[in-house]
C-alpha positions as CSV (number, residue, x, y, z in Angstrom):
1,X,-14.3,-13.9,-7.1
2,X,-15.9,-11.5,-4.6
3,X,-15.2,-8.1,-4.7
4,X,-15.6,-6.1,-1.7
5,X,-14.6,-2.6,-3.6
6,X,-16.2,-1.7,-7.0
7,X,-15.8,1.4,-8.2
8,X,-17.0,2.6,-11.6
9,X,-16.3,6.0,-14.2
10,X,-15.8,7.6,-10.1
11,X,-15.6,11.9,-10.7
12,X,-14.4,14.4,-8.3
13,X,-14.3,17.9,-8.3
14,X,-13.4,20.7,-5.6
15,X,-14.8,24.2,-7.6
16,X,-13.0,23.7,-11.1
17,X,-10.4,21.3,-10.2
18,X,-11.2,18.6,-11.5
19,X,-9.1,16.1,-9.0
20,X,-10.6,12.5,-9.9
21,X,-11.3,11.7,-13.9
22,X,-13.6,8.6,-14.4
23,X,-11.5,6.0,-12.1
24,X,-12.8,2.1,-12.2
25,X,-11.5,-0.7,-10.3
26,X,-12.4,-3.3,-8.4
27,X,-10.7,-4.8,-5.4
28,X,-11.1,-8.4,-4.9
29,X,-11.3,-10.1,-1.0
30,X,-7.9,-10.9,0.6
31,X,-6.2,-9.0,-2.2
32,X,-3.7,-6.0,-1.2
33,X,-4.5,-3.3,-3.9
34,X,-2.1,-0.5,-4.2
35,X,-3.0,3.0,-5.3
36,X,0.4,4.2,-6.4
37,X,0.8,8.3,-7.3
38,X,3.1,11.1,-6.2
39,X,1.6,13.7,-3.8
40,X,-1.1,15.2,-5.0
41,X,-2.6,13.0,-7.5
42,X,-5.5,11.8,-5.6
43,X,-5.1,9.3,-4.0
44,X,-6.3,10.4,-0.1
45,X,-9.0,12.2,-1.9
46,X,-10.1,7.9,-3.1
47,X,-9.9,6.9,0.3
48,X,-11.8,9.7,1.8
49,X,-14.8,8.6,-0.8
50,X,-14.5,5.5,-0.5
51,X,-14.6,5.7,3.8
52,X,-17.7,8.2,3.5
53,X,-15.8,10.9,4.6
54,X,-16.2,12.5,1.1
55,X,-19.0,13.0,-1.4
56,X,-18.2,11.7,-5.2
57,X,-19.0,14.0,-7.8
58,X,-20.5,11.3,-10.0
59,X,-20.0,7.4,-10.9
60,X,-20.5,4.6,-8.7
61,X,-18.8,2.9,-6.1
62,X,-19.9,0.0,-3.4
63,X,-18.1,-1.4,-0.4
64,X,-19.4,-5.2,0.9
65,X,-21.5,-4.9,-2.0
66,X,-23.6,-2.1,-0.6
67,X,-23.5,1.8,-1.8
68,X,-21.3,4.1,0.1
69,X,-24.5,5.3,2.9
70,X,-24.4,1.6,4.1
71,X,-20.8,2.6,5.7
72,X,-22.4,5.3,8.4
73,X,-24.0,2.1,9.7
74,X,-22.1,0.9,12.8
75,X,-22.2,-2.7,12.2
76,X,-20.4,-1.6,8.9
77,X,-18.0,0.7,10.4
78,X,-16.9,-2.4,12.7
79,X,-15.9,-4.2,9.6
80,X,-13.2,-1.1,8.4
81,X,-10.3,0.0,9.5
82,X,-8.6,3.5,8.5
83,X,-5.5,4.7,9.0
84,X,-4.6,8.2,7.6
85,X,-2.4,11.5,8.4
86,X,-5.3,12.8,11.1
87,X,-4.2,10.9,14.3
88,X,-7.2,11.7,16.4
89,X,-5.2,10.1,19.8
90,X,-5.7,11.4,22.9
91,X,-2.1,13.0,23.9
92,X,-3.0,12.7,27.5
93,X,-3.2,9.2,27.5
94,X,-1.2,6.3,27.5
95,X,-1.0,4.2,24.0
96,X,-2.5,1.5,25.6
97,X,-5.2,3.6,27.6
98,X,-5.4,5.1,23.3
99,X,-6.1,1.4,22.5
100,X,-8.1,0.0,25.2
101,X,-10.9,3.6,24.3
102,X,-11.2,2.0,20.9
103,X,-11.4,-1.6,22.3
104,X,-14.7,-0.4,24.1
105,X,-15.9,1.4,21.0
106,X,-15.4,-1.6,18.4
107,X,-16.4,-4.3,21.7
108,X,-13.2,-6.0,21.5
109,X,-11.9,-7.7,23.9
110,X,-8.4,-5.4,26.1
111,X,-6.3,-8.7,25.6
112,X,-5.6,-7.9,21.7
113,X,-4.1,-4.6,22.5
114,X,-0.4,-6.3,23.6
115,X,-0.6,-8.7,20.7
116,X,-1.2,-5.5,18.4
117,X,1.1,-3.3,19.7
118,X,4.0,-6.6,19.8
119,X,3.0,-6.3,15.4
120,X,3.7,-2.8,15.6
121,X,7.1,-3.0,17.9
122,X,5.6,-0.9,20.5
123,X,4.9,-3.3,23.1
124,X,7.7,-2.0,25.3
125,X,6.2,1.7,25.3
126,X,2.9,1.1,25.9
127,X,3.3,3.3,29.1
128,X,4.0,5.8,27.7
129,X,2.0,9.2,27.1
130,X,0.8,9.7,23.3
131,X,2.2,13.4,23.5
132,X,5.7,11.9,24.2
133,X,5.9,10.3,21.2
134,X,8.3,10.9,18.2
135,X,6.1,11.5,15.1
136,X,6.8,7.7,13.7
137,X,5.8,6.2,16.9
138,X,2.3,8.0,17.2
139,X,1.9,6.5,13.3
140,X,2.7,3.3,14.4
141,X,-0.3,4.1,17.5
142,X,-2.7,5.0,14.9
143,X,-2.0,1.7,12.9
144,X,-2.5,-0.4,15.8
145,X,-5.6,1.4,16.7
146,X,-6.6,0.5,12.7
147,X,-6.2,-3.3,12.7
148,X,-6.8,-4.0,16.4
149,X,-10.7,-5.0,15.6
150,X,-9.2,-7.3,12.8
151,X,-11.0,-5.5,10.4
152,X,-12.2,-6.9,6.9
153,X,-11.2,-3.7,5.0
154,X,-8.0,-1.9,5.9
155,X,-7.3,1.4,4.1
156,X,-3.7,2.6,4.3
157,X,-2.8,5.9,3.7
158,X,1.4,6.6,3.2
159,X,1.3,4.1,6.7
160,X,5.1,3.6,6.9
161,X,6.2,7.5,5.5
162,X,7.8,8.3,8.8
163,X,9.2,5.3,9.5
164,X,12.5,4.1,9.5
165,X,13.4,0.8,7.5
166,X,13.7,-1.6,10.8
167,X,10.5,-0.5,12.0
168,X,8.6,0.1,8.2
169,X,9.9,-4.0,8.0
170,X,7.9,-5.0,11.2
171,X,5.2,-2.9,9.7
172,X,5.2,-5.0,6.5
173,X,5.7,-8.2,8.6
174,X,2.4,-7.5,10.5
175,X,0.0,-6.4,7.1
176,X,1.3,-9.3,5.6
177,X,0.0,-11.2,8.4
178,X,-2.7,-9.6,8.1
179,X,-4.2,-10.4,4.9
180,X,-3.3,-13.8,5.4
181,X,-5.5,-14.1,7.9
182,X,-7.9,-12.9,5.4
183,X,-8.3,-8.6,5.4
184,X,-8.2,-7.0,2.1
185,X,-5.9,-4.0,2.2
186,X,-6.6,-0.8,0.3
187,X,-3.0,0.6,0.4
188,X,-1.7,4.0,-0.4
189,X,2.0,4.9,-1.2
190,X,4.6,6.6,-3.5
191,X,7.3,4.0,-2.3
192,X,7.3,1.5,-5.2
193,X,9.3,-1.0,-2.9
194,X,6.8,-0.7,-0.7
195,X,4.3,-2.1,-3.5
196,X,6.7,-4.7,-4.7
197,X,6.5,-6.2,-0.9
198,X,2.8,-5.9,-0.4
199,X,0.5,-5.6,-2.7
200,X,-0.7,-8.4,-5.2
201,X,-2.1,-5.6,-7.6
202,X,-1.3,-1.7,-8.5
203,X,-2.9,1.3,-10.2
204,X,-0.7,3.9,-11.2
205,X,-2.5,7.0,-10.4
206,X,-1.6,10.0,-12.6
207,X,-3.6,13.9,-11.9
208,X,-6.2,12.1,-11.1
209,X,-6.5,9.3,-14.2
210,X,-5.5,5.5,-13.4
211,X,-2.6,5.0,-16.3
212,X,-1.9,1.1,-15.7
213,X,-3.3,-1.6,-13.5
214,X,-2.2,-4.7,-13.3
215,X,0.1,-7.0,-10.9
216,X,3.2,-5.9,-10.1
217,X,5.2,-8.6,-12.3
218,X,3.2,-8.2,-15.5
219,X,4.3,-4.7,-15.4
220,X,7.7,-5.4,-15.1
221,X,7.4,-8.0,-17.9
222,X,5.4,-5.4,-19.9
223,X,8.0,-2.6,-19.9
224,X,10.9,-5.1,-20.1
225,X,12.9,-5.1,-22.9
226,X,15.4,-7.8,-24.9
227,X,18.0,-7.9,-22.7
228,X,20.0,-9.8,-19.0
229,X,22.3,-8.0,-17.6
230,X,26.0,-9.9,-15.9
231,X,28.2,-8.9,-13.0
232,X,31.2,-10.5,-14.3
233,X,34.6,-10.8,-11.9
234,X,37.0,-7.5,-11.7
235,X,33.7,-5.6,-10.9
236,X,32.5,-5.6,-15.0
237,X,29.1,-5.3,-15.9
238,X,27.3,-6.6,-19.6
239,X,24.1,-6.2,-21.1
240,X,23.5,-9.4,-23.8
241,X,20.3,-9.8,-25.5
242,X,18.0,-12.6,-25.1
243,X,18.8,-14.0,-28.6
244,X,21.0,-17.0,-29.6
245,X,24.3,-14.8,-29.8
246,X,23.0,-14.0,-26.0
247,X,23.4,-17.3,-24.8
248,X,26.4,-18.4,-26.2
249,X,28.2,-15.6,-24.6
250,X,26.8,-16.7,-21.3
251,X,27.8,-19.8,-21.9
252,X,31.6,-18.5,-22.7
253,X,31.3,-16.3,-19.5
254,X,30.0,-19.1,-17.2
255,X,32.6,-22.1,-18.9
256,X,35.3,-19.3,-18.1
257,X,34.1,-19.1,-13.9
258,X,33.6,-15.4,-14.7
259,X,29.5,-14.4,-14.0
260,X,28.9,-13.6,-10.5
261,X,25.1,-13.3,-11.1
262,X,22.5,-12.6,-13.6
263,X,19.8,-10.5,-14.1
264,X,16.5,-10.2,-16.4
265,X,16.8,-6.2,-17.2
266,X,13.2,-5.7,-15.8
267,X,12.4,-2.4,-14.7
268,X,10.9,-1.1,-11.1
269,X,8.1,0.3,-10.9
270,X,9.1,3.4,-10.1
271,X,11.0,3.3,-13.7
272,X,7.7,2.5,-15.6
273,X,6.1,5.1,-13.8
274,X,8.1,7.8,-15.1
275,X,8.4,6.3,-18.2
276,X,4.8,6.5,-18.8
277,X,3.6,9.9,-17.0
278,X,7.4,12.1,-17.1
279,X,7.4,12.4,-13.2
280,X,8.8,10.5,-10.5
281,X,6.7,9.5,-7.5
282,X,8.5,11.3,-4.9
């Protein structure tokens, strides 16, 4: 399988901070990779390196296949999309007169701009001045500007943090779409449900180490223990272990119209995550 991200024993240092310790992986075409960490643990600082915008202290990393000087090369640049927490809209203009800027910079064509902002729900305000917006809307501007060129690559950094569920579900809606259609997503979060939804892999990212990477179920499975828990009528709740004894008191609960559901005890992600580093990803 293709990969269109490889990255290899990749250092980073700022001074004596060491903020990136010999990270490898590889991201494979029309996968959604997530780079899960709390604040802090570098995750913007991978984007930023692998998006050119940041030197690496040592290893080696390719994009398309090509090192990392390839990407200043416009017909590369086409091929990427990037949205992170600097903006860079005009606040003077319109979020369509925002859109229809970058449609002349990437030559693509003014019609996709209605169609992008419908995947973003912000169809009905593209009137409206950038420097009227609420601070989840202009997000929602600089994501539409990201995937308006259809972009083979799209790096995500926090993209739905100050959004509210309805919208951050039309926002899921549209990436899934998205890499149907055949872009690989490089997506950065701290909401595990987030992952769950999206992203066919995860690295757990932990001060600046990957701790885990793997899909999302086989580290579920992995961190799972013996047991399936019941809701039972009367609001009563059982743990039984996946053993003979187990099964024969589902059976007795079931034969007596009692289980309302059941449940393998897997954990979220979230729960392995703080299992294995002591911190929560908030």
């Amino acid at each position: 399988m293709e990969n269109v991200i490889e990255v290899k024993q990749l250092v980073k240092s700022f001074g004596n901070k060491m903020a990136l310790k010999n990270v490898t992986f590889n991201i494979n075409k029309g996968e959604t990779f997530g780079f899960l960490g709390p604040s802090g643990s570098g995750k913007t600082t991978t984007i930023k390196i692998l998006t050119s915008q940041l030197n690496h202290t040592a290893g080696e990393v390719s994009v398309f296949g090509n090192p990392l000087k390839k990407l200043k090369d416009p017909s590369y640049m086409k091929r990427i999309g990037i949205l992170t927490d600097n903006s860079g809209l005009y606040e003077r203009l319109t979020i369509y007169d925002n859109l229809a800027f970058f449609c002349k910079l990437y030559d693509v064509n003014e019609k996709q701009i209605d169609e992008v902002l419908e995947s973003v729900n912000l169809l009905k305000d593209k009137n409206t001045v950038v420097q009227k917006l609420s601070k989840g809307m202009k997000q929602r501007v600089t994501l539409a500007r990201a995937i308006i060129h259809k972009p083979d690559l799209l790096f995500l950094d926090e993209p739905t943090s100050a959004l509210d569920p309805v919208n951050t579900k039309h926002i899921h809606d549209g990436l899934k779409k998205l890499n149907q259609q055949g872009t690989t997503i490089f997506l950065t979060t701290h909401d595990m449900q987030e992952a769950e939804d999206l992203c066919d892999r995860v690295a757990f990212l932990h001060q600046g180490e990957i701790k885990l990477l793997d899909t999302p179920q086989n580290l579920r499975l992995k961190y799972s223990d013996s047991s399936i828990k019941l809701l039972l009528k009367g609001d009563r709740e059982v743990i039984v272990q996946k053993d003979e004894e187990g099964a024969d008191k589902i059976y007795q609960y079931m034969k007596n119209n009692e289980v309302i559901s059941i449940h393998s005890n897997e954990p979220t992600l979230g729960d392995i995550f703080v299992q294995l580093t002591g911190r929560a990803l908030s």
